[in-house]
MMTF fields as JSON, N, C-alpha, C and O atoms, coordinates in Angstrom:
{
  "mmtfVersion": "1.0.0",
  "mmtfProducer": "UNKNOWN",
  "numBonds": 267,
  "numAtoms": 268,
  "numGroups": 67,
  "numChains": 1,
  "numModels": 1,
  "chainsPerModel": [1],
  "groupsPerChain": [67],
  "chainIdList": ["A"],
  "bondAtomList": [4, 2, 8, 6, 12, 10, 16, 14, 20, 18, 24, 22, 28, 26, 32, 30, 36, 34, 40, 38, 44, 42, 48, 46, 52, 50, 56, 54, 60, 58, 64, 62, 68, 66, 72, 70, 76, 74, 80, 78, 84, 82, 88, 86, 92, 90, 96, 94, 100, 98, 104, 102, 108, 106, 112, 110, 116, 114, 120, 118, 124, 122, 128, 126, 132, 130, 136, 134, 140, 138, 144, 142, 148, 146, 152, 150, 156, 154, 160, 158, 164, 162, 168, 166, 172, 170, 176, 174, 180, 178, 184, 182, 188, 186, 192, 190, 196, 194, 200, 198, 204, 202, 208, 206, 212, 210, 216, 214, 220, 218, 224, 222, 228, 226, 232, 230, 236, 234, 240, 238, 244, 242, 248, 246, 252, 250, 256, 254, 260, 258, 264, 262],
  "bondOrderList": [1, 1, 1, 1, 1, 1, 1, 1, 1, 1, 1, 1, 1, 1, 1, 1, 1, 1, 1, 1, 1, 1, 1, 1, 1, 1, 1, 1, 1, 1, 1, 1, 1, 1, 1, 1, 1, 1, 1, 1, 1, 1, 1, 1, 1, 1, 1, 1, 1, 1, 1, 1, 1, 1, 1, 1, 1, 1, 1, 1, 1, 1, 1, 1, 1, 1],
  "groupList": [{"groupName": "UNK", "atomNameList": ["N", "CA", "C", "O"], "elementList": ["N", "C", "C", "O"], "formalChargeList": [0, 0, 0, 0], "bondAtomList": [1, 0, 2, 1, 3, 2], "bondOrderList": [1, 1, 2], "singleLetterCode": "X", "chemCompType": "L-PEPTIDE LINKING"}],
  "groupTypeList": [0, 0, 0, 0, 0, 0, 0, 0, 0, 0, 0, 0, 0, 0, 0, 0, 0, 0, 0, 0, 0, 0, 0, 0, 0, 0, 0, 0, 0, 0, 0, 0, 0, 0, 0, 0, 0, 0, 0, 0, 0, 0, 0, 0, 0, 0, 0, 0, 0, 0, 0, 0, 0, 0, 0, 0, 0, 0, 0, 0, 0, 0, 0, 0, 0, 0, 0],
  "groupIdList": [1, 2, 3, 4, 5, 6, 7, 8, 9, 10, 11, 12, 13, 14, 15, 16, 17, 18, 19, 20, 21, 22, 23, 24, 25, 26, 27, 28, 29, 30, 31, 32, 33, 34, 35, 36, 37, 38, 39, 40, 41, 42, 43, 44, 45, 46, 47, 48, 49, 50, 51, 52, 53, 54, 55, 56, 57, 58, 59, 60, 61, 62, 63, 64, 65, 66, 67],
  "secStructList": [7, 7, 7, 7, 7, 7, 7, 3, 3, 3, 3, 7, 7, 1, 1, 7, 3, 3, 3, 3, 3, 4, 4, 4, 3, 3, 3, 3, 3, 7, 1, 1, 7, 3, 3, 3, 3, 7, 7, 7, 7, 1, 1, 1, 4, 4, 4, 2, 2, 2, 2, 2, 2, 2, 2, 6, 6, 6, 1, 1, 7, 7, 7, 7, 7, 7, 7],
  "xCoordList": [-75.573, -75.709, -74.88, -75.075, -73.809, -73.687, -74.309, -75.273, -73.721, -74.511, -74.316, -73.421, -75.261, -75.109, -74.29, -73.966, -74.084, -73.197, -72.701, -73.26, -71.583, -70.91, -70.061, -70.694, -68.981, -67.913, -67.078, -67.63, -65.777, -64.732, -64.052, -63.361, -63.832, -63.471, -62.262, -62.533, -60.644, -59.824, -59.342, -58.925, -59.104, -58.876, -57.407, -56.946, -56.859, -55.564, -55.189, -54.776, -55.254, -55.562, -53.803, -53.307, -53.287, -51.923, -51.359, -50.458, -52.171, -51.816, -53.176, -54.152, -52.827, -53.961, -54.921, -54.492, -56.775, -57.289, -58.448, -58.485, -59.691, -60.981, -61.737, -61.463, -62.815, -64.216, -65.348, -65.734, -66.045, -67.458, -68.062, -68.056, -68.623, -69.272, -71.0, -71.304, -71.874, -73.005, -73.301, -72.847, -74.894, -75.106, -74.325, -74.911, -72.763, -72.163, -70.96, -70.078, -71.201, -70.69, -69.051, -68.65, -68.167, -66.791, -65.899, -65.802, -65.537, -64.493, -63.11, -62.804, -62.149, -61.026, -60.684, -61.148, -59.505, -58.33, -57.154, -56.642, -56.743, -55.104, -54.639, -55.506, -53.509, -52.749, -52.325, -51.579, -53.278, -52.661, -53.545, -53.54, -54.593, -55.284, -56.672, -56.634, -57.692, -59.32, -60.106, -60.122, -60.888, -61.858, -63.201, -63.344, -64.232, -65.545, -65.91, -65.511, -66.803, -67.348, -69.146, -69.659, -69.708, -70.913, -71.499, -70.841, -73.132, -73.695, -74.43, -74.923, -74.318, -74.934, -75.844, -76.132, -76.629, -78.014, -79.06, -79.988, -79.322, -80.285, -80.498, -80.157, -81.094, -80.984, -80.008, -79.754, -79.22, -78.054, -76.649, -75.568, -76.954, -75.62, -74.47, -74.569, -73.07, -72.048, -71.818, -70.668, -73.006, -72.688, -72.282, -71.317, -73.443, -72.658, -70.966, -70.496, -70.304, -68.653, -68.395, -67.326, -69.329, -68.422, -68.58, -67.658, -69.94, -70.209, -69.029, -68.377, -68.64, -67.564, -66.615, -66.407, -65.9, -65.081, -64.762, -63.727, -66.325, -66.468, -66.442, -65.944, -66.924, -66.941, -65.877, -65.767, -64.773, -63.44, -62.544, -61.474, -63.012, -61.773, -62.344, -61.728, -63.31, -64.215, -65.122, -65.755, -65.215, -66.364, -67.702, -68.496, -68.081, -69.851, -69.81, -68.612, -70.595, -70.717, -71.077, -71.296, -71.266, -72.202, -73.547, -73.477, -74.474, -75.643, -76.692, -77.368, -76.917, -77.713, -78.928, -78.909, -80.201, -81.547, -81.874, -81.71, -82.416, -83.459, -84.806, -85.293, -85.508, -87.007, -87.323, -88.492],
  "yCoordList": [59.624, 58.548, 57.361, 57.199, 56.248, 55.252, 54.255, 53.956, 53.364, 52.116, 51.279, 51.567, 50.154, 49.469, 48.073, 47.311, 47.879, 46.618, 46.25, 46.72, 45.348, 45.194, 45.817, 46.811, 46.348, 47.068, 46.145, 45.261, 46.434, 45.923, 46.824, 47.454, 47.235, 48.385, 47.696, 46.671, 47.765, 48.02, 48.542, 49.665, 47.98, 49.229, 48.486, 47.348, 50.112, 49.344, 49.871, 51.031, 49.243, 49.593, 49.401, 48.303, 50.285, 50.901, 49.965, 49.147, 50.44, 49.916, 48.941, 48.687, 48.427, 47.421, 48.582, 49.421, 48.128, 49.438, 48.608, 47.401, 49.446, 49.109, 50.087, 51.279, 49.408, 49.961, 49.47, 48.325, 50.706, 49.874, 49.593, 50.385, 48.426, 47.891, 47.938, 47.053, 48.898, 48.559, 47.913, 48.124, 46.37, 45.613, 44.792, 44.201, 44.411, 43.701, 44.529, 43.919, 45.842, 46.283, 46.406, 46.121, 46.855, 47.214, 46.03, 45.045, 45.968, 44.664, 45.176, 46.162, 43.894, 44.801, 44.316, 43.403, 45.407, 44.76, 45.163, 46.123, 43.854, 43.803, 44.472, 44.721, 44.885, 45.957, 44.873, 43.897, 45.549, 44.766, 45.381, 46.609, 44.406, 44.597, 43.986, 42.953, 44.336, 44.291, 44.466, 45.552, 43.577, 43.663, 43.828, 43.328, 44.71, 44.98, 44.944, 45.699, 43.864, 43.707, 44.596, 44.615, 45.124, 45.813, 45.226, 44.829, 45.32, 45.273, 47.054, 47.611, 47.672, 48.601, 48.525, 49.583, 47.491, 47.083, 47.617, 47.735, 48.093, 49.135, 50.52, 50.698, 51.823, 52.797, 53.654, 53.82, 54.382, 55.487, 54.186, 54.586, 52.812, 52.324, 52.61, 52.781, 52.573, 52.854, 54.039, 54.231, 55.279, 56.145, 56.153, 56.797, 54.863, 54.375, 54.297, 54.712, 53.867, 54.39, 55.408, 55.858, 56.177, 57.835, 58.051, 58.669, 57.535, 57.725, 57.316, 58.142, 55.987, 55.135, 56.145, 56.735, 56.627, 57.618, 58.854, 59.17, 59.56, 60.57, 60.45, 61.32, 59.36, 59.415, 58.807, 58.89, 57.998, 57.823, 58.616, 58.467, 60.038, 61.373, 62.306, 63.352, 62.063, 62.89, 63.934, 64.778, 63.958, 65.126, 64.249, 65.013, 63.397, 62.8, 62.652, 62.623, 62.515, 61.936, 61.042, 61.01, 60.082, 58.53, 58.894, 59.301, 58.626, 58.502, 57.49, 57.596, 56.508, 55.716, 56.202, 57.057, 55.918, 56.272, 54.998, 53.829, 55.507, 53.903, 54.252, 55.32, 53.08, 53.351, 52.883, 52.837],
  "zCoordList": [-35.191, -34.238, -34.716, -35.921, -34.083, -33.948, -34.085, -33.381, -35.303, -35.584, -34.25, -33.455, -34.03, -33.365, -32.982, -33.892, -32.093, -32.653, -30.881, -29.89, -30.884, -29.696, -29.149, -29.507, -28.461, -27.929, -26.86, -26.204, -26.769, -26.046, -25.162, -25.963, -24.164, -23.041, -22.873, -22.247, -23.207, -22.456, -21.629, -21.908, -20.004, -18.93, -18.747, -18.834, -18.374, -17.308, -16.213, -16.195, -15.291, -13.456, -13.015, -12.763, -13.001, -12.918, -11.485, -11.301, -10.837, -9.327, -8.918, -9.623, -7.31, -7.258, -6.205, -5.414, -6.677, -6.221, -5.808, -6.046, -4.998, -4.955, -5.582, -5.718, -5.99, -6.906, -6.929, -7.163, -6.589, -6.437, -7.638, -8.58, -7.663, -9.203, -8.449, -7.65, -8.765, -8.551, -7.292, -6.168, -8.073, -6.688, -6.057, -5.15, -6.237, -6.446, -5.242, -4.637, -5.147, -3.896, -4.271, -5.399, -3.218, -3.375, -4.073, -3.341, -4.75, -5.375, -5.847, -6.517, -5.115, -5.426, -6.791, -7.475, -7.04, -8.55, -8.209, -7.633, -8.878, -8.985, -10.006, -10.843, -10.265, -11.717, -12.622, -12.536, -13.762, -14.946, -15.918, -16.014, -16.931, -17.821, -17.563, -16.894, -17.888, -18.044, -18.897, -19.478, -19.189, -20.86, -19.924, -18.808, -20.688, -20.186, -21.613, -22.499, -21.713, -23.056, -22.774, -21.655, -23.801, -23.518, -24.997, -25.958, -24.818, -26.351, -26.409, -25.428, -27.828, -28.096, -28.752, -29.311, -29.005, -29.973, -29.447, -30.248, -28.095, -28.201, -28.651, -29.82, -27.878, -28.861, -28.836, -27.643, -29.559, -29.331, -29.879, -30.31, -29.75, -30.686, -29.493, -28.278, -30.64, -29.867, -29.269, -28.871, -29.029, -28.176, -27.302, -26.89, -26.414, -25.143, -24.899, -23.84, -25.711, -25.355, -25.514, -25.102, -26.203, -26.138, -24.758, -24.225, -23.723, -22.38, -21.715, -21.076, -21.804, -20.965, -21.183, -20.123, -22.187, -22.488, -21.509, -20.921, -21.566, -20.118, -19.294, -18.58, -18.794, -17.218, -16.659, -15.436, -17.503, -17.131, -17.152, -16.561, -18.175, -18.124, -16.96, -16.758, -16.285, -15.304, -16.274, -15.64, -17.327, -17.793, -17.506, -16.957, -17.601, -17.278, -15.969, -15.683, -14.783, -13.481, -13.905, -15.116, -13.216, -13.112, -11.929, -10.769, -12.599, -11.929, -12.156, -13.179, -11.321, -10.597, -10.338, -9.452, -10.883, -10.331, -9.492, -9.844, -8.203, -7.934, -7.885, -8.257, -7.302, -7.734, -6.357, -5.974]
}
């Protein structure tokens, strides 16, 4: 397991695109560069980016529970 700590997500959005972010609904982006900062201090640590990792190469789906 991954110690815990903070993480920094470099993305780079090639062209200008839309994406849905959650409750926050469709938002567009322009092409360039993007920081998504995350904390991993809860449990599993920096696993969580091995996640971000998958589901940006398509091996994880993303799934949303609601209640």
């Amino acid at each position: 397991m991954a110690a815990p700590g903070s993480y920094l997500l470099v993305i780079e959005c090639e062209t200008p695109t839309e994406i849905e972010v959650g409750a926050l609904g469709t938002l567009g982006f322009e092409a360039g560069y993007y920081g998504y900062v995350g904390s991993a201090f809860g449990p599993g640590g920096l696993s969580r980016v091995d996640r971000h990792r998958r589901v940006a190469a398509g091996d994880h789906e993303v799934r949303h529970l609601t209640q």
